[in-house]
N, C-alpha and C positions, 0 to 999 in steps of 0.2 A: 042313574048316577052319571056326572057329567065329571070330566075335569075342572080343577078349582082356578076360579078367576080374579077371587081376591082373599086374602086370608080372612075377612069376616063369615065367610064359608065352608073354613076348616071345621072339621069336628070339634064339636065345644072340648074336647077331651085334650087335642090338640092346642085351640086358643088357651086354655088353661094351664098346661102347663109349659109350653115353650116359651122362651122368650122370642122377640118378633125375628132376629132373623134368623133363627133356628125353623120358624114357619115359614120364610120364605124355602129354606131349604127343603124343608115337607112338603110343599106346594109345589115346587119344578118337579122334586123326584118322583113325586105322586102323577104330576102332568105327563112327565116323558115318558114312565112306565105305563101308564094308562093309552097312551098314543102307542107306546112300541107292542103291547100287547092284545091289540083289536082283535086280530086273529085267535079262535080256541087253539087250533094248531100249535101257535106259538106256546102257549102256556103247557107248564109242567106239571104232571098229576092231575090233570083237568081240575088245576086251583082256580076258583074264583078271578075272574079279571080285574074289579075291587079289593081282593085280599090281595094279589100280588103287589098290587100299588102300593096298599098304604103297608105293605111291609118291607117295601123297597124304600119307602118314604121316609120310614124310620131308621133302615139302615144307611143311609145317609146323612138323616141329622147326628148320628153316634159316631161317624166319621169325622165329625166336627164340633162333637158336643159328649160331653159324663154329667152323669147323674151323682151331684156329691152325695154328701153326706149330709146335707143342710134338705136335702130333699129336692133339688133347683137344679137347673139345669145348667152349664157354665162351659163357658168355649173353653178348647182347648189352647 
């Protein structure tokens, strides 16, 4: 697994339901945490260096995004 370089490389799960720049938001925070967490060391619970990412990834986009009630994703 590599950091993402374009969003047509996001998780189809991802391209699916975000709208685009809610993916871009997924894509930096997935990037930065994927680079800040190289080291096992760093990482907590000997979590996955992939799982930290994309769950850092998403708590990001929810900084900037709710899931209505329509099911859709909508800035805040």
């Amino acid at each position: 697994m590599l950091a993402y370089a374009t969003l047509s490389e996001l998780p189809k799960r991802v391209q699916d339901t975000l709208p685009d720049h809610a993916q871009e938001i997924y894509k930096e925070a997935f990037n930065s945490t994927w680079d800040q967490y190289e080291d096992p060391e760093a990482r907590y619970d000997d979590i996955d260096r992939e799982e930290v990412a994309h769950r850092e990834a998403w708590s990001a986009v929810k900084k900037n995004y709710y899931k209505g009630g329509d099911g859709r994703w909508h800035q805040y």
